[in-house]
Backbone as a printed PyTorch tensor [residue, N CA C, xyz], in Angstrom:
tensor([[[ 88.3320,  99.9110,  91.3080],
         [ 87.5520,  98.7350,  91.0010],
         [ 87.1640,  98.7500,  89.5300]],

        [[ 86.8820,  99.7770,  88.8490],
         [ 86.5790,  99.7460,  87.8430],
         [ 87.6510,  99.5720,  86.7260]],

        [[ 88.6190, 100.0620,  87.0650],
         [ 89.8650,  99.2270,  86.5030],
         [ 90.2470,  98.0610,  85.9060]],

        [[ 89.7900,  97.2100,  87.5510],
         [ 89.8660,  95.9420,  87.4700],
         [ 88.7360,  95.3020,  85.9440]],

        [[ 87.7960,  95.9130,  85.7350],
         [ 86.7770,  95.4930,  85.0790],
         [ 87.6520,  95.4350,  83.7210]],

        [[ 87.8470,  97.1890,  83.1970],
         [ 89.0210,  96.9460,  82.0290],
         [ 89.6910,  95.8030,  82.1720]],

        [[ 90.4190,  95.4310,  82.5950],
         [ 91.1810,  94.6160,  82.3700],
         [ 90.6100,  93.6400,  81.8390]],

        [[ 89.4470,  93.1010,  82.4690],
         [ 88.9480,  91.6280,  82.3920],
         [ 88.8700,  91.8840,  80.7510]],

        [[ 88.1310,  93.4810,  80.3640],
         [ 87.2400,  93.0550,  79.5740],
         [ 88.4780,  93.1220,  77.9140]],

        [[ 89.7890,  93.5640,  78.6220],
         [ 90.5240,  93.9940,  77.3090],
         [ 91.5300,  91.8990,  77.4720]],

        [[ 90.9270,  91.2000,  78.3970],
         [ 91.1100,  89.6100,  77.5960],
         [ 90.3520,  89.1260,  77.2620]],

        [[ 89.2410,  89.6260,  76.9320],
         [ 88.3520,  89.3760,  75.8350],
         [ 89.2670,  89.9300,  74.5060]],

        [[ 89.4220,  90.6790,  74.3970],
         [ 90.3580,  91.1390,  73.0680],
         [ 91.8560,  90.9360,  72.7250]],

        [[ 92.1820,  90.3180,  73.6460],
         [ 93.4350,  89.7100,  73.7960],
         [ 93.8540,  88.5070,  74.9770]],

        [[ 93.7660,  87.4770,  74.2320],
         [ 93.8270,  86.5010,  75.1740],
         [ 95.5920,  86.1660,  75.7490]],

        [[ 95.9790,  86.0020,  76.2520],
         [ 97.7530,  85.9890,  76.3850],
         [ 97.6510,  84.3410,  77.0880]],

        [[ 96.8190,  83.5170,  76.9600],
         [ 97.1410,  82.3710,  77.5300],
         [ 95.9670,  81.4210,  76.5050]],

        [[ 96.2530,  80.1510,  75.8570],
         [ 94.9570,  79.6520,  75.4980],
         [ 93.9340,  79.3080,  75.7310]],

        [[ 92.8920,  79.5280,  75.1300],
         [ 91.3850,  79.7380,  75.6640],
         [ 91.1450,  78.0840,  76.2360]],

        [[ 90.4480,  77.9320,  77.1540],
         [ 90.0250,  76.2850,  77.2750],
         [ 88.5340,  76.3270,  77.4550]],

        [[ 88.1180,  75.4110,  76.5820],
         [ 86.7140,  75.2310,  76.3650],
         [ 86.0050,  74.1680,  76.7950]],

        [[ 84.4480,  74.8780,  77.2940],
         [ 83.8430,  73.7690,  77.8940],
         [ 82.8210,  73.8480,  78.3600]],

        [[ 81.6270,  73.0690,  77.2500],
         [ 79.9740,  73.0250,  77.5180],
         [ 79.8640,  74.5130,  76.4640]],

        [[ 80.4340,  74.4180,  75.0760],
         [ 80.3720,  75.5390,  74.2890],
         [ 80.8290,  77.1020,  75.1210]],

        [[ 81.4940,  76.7500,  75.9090],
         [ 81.8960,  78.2220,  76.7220],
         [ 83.8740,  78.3930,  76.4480]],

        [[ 84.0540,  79.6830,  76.6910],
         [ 85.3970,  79.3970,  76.6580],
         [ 85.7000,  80.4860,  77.1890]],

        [[ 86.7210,  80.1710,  78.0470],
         [ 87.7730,  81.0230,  79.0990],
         [ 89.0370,  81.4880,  78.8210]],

        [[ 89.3390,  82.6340,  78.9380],
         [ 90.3420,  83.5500,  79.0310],
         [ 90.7640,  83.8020,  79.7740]],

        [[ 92.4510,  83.5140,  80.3320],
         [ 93.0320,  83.7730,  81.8650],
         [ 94.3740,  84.4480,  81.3500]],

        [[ 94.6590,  85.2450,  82.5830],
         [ 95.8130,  85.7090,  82.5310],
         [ 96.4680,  86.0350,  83.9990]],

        [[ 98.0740,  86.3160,  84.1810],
         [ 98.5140,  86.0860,  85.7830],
         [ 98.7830,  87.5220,  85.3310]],

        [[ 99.2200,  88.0460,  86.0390],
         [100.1460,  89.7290,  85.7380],
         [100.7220,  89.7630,  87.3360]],

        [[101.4980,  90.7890,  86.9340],
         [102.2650,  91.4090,  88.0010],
         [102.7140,  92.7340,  87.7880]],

        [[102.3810,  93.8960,  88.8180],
         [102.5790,  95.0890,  88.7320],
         [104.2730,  95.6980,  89.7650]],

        [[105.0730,  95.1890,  89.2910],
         [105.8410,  95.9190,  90.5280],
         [106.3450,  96.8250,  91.1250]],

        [[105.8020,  98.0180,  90.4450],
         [105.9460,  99.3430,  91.0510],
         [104.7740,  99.8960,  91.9460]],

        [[103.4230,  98.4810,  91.6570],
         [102.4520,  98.4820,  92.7400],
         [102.3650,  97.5660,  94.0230]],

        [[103.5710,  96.8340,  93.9300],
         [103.5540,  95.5600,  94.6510],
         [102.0720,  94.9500,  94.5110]],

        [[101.7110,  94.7680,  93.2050],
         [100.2990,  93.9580,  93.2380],
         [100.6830,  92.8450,  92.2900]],

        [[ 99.8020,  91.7260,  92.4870],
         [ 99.7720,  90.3800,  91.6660],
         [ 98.4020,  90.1410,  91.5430]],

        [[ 98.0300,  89.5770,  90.5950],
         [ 96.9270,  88.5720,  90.9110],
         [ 96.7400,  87.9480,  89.5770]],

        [[ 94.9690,  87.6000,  88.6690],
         [ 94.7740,  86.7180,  87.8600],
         [ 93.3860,  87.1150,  87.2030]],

        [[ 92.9530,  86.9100,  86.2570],
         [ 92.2570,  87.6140,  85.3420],
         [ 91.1020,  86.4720,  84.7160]],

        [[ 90.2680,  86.2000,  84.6700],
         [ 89.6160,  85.5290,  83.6740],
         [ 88.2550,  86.0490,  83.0780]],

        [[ 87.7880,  85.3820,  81.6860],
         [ 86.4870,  86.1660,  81.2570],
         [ 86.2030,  84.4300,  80.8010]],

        [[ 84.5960,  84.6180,  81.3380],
         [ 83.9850,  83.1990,  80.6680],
         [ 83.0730,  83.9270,  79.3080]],

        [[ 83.3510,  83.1560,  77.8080],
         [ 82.4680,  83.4480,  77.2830],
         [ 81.6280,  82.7000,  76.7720]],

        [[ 80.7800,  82.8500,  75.7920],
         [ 79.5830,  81.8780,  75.4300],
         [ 79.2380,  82.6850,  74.3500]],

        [[ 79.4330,  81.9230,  73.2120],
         [ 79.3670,  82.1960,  71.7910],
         [ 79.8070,  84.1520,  71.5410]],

        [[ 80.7950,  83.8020,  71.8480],
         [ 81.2850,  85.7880,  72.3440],
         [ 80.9760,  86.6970,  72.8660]],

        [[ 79.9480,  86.0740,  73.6830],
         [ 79.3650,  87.1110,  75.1570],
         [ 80.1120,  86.7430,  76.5120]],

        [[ 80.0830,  88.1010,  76.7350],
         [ 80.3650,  87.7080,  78.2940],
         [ 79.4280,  87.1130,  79.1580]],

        [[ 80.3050,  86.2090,  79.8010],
         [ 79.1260,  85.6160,  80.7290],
         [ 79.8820,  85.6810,  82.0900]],

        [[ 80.9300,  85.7250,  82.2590],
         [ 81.3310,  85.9640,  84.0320],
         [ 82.7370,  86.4340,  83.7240]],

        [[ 83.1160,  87.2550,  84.8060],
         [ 84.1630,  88.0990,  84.6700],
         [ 85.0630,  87.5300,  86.0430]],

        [[ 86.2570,  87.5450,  86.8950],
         [ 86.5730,  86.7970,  87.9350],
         [ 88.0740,  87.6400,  87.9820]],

        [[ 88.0680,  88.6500,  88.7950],
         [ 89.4060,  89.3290,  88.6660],
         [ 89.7630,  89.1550,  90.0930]],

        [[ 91.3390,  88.8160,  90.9340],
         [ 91.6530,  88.7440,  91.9650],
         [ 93.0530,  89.6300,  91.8420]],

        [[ 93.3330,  90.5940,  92.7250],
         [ 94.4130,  91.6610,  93.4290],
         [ 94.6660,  91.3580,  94.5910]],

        [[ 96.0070,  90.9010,  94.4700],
         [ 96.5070,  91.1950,  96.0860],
         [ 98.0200,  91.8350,  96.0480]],

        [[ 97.6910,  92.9450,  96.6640],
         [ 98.4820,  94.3700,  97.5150],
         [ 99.7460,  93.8980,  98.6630]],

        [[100.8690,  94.5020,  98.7310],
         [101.8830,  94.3150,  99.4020],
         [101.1550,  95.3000, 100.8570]],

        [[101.4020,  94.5250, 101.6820],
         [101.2080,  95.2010, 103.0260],
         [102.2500,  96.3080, 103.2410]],

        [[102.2810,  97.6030, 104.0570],
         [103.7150,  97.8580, 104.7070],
         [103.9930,  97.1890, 105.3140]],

        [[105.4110,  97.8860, 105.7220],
         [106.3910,  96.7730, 106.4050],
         [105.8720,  96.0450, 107.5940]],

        [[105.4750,  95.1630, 107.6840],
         [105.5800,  94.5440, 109.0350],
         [103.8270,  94.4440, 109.1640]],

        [[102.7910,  94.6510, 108.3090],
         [101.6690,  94.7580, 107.9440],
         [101.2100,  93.8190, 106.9370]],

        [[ 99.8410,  93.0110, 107.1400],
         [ 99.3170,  92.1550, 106.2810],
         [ 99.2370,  92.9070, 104.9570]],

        [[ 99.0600,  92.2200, 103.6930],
         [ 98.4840,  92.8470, 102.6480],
         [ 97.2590,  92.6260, 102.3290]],

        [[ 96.5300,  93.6750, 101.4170],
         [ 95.2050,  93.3480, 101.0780],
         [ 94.7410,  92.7180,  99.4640]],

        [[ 93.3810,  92.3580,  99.8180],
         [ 92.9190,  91.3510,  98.5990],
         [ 91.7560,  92.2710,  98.0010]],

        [[ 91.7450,  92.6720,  96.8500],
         [ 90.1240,  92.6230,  96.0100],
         [ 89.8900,  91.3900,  94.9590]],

        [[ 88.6920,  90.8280,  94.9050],
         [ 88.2560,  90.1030,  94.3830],
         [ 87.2770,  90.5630,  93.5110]],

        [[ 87.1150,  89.9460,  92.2560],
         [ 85.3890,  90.6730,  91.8330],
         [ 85.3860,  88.9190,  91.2210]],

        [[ 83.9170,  88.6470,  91.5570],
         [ 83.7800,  87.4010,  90.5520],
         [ 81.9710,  88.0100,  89.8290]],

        [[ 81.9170,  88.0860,  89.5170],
         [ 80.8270,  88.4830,  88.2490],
         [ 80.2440,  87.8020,  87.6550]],

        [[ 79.0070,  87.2790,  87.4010],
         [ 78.3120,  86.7030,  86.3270],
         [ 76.9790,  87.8400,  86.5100]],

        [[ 76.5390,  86.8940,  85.0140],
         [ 75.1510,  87.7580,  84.5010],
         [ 73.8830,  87.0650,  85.6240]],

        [[ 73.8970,  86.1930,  85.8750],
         [ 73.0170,  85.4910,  87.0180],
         [ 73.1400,  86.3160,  88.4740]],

        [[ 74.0980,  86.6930,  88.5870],
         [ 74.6070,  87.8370,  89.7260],
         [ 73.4070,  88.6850,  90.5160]],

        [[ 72.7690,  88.3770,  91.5870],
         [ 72.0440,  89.2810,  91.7060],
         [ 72.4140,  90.7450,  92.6280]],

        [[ 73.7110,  90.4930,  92.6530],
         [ 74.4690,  91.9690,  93.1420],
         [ 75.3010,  92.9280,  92.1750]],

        [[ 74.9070,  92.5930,  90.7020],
         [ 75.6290,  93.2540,  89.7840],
         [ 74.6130,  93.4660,  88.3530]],

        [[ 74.5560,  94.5990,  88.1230],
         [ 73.5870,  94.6910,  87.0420],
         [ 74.6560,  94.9950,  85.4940]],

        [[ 74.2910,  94.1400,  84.6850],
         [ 74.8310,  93.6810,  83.2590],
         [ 73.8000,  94.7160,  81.9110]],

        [[ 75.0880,  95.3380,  81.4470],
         [ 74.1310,  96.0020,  80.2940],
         [ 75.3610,  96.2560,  79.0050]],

        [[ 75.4470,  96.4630,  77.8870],
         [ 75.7030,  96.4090,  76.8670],
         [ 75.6680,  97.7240,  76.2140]],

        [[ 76.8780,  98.7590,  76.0730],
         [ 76.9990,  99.6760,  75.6730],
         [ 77.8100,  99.8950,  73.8120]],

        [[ 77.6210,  99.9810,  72.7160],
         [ 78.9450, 100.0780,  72.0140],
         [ 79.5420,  98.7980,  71.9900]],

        [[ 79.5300,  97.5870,  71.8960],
         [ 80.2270,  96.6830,  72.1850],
         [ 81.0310,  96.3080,  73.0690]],

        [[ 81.0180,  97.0210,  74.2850],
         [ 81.4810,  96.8960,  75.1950],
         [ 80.7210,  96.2650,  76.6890]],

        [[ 80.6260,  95.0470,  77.3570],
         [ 79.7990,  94.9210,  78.5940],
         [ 80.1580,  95.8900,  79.6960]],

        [[ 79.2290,  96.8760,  80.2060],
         [ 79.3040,  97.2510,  81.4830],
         [ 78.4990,  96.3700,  82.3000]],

        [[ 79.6410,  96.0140,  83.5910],
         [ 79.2000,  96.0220,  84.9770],
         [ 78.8210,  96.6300,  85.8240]],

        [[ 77.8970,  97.1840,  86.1460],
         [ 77.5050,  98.0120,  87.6920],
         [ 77.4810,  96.8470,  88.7330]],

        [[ 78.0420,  96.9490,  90.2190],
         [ 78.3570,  96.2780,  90.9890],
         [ 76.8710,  97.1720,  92.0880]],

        [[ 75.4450,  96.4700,  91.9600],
         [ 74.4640,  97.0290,  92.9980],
         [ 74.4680,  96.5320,  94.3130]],

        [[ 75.4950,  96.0850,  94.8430],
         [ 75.5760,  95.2870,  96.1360],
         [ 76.2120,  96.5950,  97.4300]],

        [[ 75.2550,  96.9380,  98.4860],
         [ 75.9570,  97.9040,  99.0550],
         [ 77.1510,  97.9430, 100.1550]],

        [[ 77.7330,  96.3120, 100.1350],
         [ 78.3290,  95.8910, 100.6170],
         [ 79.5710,  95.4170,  99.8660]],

        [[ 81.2160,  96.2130, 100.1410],
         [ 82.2790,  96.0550,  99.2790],
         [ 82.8470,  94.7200,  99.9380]],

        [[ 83.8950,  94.2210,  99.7690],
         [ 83.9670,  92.9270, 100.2370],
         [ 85.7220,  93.1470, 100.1050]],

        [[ 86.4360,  93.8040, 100.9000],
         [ 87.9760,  93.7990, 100.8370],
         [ 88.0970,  92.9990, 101.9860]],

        [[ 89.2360,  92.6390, 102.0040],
         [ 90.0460,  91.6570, 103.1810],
         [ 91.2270,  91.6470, 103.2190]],

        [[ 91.7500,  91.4770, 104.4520],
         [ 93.3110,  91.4720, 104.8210],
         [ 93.8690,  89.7180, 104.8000]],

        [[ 94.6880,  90.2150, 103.9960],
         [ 95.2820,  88.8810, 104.2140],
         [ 96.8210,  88.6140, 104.8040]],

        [[ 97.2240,  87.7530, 105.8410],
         [ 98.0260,  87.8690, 106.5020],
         [ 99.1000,  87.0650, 105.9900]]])
């Protein structure tokens, strides 16, 4: 999971798709594909005058054979009251304080 966070936070530093803006905010997306993980999914960072303001990462996993695959999701904002936001080095950490993980099978 924390992985997933890198990622978000290295399209902040590299955007690979153009930013689209809106209400002085602007978004960063990206699709990827891993195929030596059978994983896909999609990436975005909302910012606001170059802060992070919500992070929104989605993974979905190749099932085995004959087996659903699975999904992680993280959607993140600073309003979040299941995720505590703090500022290290220029870097945003997320802590995720929710004691409830949220995976799902998808068929």
């Amino acid at each position: 999971m924390e992985r997933l966070i890198y990622l978000a936070v290295l399209l902040v530093a590299a955007p690979v798709t153009p930013a689209a803006r809106a209400d002085g905010q602007e978004i960063r997306k990206c699709d990827f594909e891993v195929k030596a993980r059978c994983a896909t999914g999609d990436a975005s960072v909302t910012l606001s005058d170059g802060v992070v303001k919500r992070v929104e990462v989605n993974v979905y996993w190749c099932g085995l054979k004959g087996q659903p695959g699975y999904t992680c999701a993280i959607d993140s904002s600073r309003t979040d009251t299941n995720a505590k936001w703090s500022e290290d080095g220029g870097a945003t950490l997320i802590t995720n304080a929710s004691p409830l993980a949220r995976i799902s099978r998808t068929a």
